[in-house]
Every structure is written in structure tokens, then in C-alpha cells.
C-alpha positions as CSV (number, residue, x, y, z in Angstrom):
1,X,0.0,0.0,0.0
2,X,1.8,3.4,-0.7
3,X,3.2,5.3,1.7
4,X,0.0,8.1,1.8
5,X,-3.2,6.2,1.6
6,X,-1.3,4.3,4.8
7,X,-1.0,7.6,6.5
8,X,-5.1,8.4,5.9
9,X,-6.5,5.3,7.5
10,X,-6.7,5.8,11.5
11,X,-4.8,3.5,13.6
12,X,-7.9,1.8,14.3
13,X,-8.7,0.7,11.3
14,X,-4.7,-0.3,10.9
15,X,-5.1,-2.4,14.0
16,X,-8.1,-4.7,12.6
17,X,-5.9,-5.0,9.6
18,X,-3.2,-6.1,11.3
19,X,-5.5,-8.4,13.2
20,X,-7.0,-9.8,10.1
21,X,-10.4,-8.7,10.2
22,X,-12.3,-8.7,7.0
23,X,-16.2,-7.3,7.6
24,X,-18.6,-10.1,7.1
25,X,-21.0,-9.4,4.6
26,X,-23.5,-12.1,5.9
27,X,-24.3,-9.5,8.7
28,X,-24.2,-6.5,6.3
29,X,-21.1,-5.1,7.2
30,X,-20.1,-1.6,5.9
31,X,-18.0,0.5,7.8
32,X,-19.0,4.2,8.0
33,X,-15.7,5.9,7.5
34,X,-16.4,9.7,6.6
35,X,-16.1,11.1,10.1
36,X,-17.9,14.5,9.0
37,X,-21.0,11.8,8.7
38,X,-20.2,10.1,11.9
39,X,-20.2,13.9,13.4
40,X,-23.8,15.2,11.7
41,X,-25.4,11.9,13.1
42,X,-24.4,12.2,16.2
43,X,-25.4,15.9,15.9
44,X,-28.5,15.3,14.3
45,X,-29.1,13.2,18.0
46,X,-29.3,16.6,20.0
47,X,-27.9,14.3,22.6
48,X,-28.4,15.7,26.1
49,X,-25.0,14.4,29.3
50,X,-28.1,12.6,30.8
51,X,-28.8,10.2,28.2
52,X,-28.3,7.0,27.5
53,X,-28.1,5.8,23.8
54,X,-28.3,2.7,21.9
55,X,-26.4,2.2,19.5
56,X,-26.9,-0.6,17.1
57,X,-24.0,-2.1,15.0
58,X,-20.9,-0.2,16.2
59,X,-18.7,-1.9,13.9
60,X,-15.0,-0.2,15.1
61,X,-16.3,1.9,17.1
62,X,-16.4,5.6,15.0
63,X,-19.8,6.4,16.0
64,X,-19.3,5.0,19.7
65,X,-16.8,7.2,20.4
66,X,-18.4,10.0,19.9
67,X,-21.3,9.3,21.5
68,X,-19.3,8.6,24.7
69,X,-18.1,12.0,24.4
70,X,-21.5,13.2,24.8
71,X,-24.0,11.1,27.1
72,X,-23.9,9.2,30.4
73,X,-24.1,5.7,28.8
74,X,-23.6,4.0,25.3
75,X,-25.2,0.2,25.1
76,X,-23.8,-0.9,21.9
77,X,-25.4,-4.1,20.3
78,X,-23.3,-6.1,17.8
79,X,-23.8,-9.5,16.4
80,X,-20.0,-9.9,15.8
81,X,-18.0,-11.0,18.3
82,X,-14.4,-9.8,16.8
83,X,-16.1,-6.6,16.6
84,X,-16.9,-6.6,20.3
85,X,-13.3,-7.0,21.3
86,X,-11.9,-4.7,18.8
87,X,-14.6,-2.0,20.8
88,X,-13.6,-2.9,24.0
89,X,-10.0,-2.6,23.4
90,X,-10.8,0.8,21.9
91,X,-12.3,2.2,25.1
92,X,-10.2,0.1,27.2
93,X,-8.1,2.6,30.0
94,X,-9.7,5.5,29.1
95,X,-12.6,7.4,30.4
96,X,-15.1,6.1,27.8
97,X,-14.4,2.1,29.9
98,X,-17.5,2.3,32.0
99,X,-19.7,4.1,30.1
100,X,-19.6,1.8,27.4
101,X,-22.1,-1.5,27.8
102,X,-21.9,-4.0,25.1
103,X,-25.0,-6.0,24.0
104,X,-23.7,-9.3,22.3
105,X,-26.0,-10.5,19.7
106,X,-28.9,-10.5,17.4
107,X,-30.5,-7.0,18.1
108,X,-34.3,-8.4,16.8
109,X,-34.2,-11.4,18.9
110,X,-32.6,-9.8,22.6
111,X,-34.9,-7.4,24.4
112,X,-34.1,-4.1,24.2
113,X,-33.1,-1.9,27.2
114,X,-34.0,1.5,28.5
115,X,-32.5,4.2,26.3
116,X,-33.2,8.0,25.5
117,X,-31.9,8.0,21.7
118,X,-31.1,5.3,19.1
119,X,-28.3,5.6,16.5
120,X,-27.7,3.4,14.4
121,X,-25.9,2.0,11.1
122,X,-27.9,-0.4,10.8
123,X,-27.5,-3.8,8.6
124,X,-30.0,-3.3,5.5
125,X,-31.5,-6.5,5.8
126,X,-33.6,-6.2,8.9
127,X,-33.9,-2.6,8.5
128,X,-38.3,-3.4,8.7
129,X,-38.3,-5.4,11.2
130,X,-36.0,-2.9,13.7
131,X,-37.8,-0.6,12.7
132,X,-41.2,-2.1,14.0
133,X,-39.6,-3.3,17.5
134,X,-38.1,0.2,17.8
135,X,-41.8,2.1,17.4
136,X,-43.5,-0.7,19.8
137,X,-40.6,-0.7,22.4
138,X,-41.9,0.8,25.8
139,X,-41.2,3.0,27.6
140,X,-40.9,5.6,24.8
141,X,-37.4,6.6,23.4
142,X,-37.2,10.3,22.6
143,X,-36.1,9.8,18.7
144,X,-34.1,7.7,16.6
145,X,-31.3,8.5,13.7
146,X,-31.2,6.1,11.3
147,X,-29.1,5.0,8.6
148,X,-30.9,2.8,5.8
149,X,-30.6,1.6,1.6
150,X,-31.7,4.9,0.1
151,X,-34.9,3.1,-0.8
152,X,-36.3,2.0,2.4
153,X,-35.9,5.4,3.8
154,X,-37.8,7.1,0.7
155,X,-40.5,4.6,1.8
156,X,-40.5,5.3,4.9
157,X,-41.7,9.1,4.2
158,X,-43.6,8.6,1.4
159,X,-46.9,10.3,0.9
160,X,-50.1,9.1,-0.5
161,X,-49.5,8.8,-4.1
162,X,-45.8,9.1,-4.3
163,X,-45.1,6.1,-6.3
164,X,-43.2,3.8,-2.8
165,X,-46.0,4.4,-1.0
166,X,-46.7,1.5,0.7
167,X,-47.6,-0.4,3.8
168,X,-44.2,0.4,5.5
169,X,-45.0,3.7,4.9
170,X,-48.7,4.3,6.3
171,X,-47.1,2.2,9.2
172,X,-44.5,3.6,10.2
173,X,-46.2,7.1,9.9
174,X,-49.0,6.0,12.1
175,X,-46.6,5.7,14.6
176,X,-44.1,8.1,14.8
177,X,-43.0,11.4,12.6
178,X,-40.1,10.8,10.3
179,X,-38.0,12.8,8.3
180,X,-35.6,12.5,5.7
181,X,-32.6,14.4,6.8
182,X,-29.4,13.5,4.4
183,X,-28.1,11.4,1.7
184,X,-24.8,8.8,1.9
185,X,-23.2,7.9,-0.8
186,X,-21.9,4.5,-0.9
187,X,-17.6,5.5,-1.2
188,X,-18.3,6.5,2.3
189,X,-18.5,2.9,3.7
190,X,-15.6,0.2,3.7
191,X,-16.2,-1.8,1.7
192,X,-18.7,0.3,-0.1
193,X,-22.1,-1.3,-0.7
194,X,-23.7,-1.7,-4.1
195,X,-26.9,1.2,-3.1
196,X,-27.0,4.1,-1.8
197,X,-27.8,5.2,1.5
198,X,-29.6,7.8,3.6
199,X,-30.2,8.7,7.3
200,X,-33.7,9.4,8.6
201,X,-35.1,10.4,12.6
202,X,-38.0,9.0,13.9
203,X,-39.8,10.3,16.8
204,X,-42.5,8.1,18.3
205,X,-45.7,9.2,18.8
206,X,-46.7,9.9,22.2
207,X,-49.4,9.4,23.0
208,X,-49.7,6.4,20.3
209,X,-52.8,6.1,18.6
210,X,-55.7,4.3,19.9
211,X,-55.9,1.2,18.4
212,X,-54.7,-2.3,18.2
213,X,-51.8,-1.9,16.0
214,X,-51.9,-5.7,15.1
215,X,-55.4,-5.6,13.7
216,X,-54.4,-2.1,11.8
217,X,-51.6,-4.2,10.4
218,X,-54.0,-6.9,9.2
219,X,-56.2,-4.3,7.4
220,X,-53.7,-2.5,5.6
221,X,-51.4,-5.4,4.9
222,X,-55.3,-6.5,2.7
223,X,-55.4,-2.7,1.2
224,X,-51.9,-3.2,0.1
225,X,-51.9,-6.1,-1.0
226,X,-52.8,-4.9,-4.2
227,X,-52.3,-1.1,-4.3
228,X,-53.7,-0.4,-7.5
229,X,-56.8,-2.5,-6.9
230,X,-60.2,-1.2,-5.2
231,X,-60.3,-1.6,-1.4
232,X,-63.6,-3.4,-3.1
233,X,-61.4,-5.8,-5.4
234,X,-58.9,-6.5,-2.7
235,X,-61.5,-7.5,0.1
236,X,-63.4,-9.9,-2.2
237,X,-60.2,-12.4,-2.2
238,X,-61.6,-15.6,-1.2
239,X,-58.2,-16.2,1.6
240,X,-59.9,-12.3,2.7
241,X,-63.5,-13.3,3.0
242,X,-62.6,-16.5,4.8
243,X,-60.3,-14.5,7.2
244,X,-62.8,-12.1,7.9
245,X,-66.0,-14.6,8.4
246,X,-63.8,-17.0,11.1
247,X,-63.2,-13.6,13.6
248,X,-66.4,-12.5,12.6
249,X,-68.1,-15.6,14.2
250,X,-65.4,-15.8,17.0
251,X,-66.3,-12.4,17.8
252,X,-70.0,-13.3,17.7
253,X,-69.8,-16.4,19.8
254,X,-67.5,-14.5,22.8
255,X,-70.3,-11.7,22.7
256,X,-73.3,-14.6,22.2
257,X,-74.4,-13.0,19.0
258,X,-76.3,-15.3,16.9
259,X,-75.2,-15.4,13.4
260,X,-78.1,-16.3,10.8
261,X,-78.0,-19.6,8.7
262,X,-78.1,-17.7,5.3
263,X,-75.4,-14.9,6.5
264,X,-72.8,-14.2,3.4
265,X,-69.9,-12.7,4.6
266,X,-68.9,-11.5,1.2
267,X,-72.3,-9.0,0.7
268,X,-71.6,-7.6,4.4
269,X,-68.2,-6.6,3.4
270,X,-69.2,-5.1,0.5
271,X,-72.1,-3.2,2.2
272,X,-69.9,-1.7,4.3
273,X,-67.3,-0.5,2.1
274,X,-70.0,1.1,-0.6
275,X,-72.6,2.4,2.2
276,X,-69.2,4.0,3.9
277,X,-68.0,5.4,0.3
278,X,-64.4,3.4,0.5
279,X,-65.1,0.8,-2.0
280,X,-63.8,2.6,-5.1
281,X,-60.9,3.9,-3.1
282,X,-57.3,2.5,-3.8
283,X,-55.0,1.6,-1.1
284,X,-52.0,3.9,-3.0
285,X,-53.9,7.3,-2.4
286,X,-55.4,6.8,0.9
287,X,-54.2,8.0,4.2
288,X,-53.9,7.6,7.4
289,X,-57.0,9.2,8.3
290,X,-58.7,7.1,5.6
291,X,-57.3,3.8,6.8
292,X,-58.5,4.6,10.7
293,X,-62.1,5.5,9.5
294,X,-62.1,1.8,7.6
295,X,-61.0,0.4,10.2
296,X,-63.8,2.1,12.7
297,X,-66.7,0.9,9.8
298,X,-65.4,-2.8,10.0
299,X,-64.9,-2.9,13.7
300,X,-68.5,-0.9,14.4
301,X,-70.0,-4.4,12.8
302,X,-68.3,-6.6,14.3
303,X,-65.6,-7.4,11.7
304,X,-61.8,-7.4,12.9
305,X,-58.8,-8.1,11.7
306,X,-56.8,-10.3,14.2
């Protein structure tokens, strides 16, 4: 390697050479090395000396660092093992040593502690499903910054008829408020990844909503299911109908309703949707409010979605 591009890379990064570490692209590994990134993340935070923060995937520990500076506590989750000792002998002997608790593992299967902010750089592939356990974790966190694939974070914001509007979308905006706030290009990582990337915050709603976010989830995940289509084309799917009629006699028999021997589930469903004025409506221009007064006409007759 000449003698300059040696000189640029941080002894860090020379130690986990020397060490032999390559990043393991099973868990998504890409190394955010542009520390004027590291430093408008951690801005973006508005961190307070009281926090604590999670932190998930610190990787070699840029981000960590300066979090440390900043907050009471860092808990740091990463699924890497070499990673986690390469952190701890970062910290180790210095000031940062008992600020900084490690959380060894699979961030979507361990249980989450208390924490204030989230940052994170996260691995791509289970961007959705951290992003759901981070909006239903309790108590509330104050907001998140993000780092996703360019495209999951344009979903994530997009508006009813923007063309990746989508389920992830009207979910995630039920939820919280997000906001776009910058764009990554990929020759900041090591090794760079083949997309794009941008950072987003999130800040949970609080209070949430009133509703069972799991039987939301069911009706929209149907509305979706083909965006284009009618909310009346998508809810006459025999799998639909046949969901819909077993709660509907669960819910009858817990409340010791009788249901008649001619009822047709099908004609209810689309009684309600044309006597309610949603049954030429598409799933790709509604929003939020629209999916919450669907929601109320199903539930008002008894209908539900989990």
C-alpha cells in the first residue's frame, strides 16, 4: 500500500488489519468511514450528558466514540464477536471504559433496554423489522437517527401517491413522525455497498394512537396487498373473505351473538365498504386518516382483523 493512503487510515482501522479482520457481509457489514458523517449523526441526535443511547452495530467503534463523548451511557449491540473485542479494546483505559455496555447478539431477537436516543448503522437486511420493535418498544425513546438503503428510507416518508407508497409507509407514519434528513453515498462505507444510503429520525408518537396496532396491520397489509386495486377488489379475495368470516363468528360467539344460517360474509363486506364510500378507493392514495375510518366501519359491525 503506498506510503499516503497508509498515512489516511486511522490506527484503528490499521489495528483490525493487522489483526486480520475482514467485515462479514453475511451481517451487512459496511463500515462508515467519513467522520464528517459520523459527526452530523451524532449531531442530528441533540444528545443531552443525561442520556443513555443505543447504538446498534458499532462496527469499530467511530460512532461509539463520539457518542461517549457526549451522554452518560452508550449500550452498543453487535452481532460480531471480533467486533466486540476490537470496541472494548478501543475504550479500554480511558474514560469512555464504564460508560460503554456491550450487548452481544442479534439486536431483533434480545430485548431491548432503556434508552433516551437510538443511532444506528444499521444492517439493510432487517432494517423493517427494527424498525417495528423500535416504534412498539416501551417506555418511549425520545427519537431515533437512522441510517438505511436509500430506498427504504424514501418509503419510509412517502406520501399518499408518491409512487413507494406503501404499507411500510402508512405504518411507520401511524406511529411516529419521520423525516428525511441527508443522503450517503456509498464510497463512504468500507467496503462500499452496491446502493445508496440515507439517514432518517424518527420520533415516536406519544401518546400512540388508539388502536390495536396488530389488527391495523391486518387491514392494511389487505389494502396493500394490491395497491392499485379497489379496497372493493382487494377484500373480495376468497383467503380475505374467509379470514374475515372465522373472527367474525369468533367475535359473535365471545359476545353470544347469533349469526343467521343464510349470513354471506362477502355482501356484508361489500355493504360496508359502498354504504361507507371506501369501495372505489385505492389503497395507494389513501391515508392515514382514511385507513382509521375503515378500520372504525369494520370494527362498528363486528368485523376485525386479528
Amino acid at each position: 500500500m503506498p506510503k499516503v493512503k497508509a498515512e489516511k487510515k486511522t490506527r484503528q482501522h490499521q489495528a483490525i488489519q493487522k489483526q486480520g479482520i475482514t467485515f462479514n457481509k453475511d451481517f451487512g457489514q459496511h463500515i462508515l468511514k467519513n467522520p464528517l458523517i459520523v459527526t452530523s449523526m451524532v449531531e442530528k441526535a441533540a444528545l443531552r450528558p443525561t442520556d443513555t443511547v443505543l447504538e446498534v452495530g458499532p462496527g469499530t467503534g467511530n460512532m461509539t466514540v463520539k457518542l461517549l463523548e457526549k451522554v452518560k451511557k452508550v449500550v452498543a449491540c453487535e452481532i460480531d464477536p471480533r467486533l466486540v473485542a476490537e470496541l472494548q479494546k478501543r475504550v479500554q483505559g480511558t474514560s469512555f471504559q464504564p460508560k460503554l455496555h456491550m450487548m452481544v447478539g442479534d439486536v431483533l431477537k434480545a430485548d431491548l433496554p432503556f434508552f433516551d436516543v437510538c443511532v444506528a448503522n444499521l444492517p439493510y437486511q432487517i432494517s423493517s423489522p427494527f424498525v417495528f420493535k423500535l416504534l412498539l418498544h416501551r417506555p418511549f425513546f425520545r427519537c431515533a437517527i437512522l441510517m438505511f438503503q436509500r430506498e427504504f428510507a424514501q418509503r419510509l416518508v412517502a406520501k399518499p401517491g408518491d409512487k413507494l407508497y406503501c404499507r411500510l409507509s402508512v405504518n411507520t407514519q401511524l406511529l411516529s413522525r419521520v423525516d428525511h434528513i441527508m443522503k450517503i453515498g456509498k464510497n463512504n462505507f468500507r467496503p462500499p455497498p452496491k446502493v445508496e444510503s440515507s439517514v432518517v429520525r424518527i420520533e415516536p408518537r406519544n401518546p400512540p394512537p388508539p388502536i390495536n396496532f396488530t389488527e391495523w396491520d391486518g387491514l392494511v397489509r389487505i389494502c396493500f396487498s394490491r395497491k392499485n386495486k379497489t379496497t372493493n377488489a382487494n377484500f373480495k379475495q376468497a383467503n380475505v373473505i374467509e379470514m374475515l368470516e372465522k373472527n367474525y363468528r369468533m367475535h359473535c360467539s365471545l359476545h353470544n351473538i347469533s349469526v343467521p344460517a343464510d349470513f354471506d360474509m362477502k355482501s356484508k363486506v361489500a355493504d360496508i365498504l359502498e354504504k361507507n364510500e371506501f369501495d372505489k378507493k385505492r389503497a395507494r392514495v389513501m391515508d392515514i386518516d382514511d385507513f382509521l375510518g375503515l378500520l372504525k366501519c369494520f370494527n362498528e359491525e363486528g368485523i376485525h382483523f386479528t
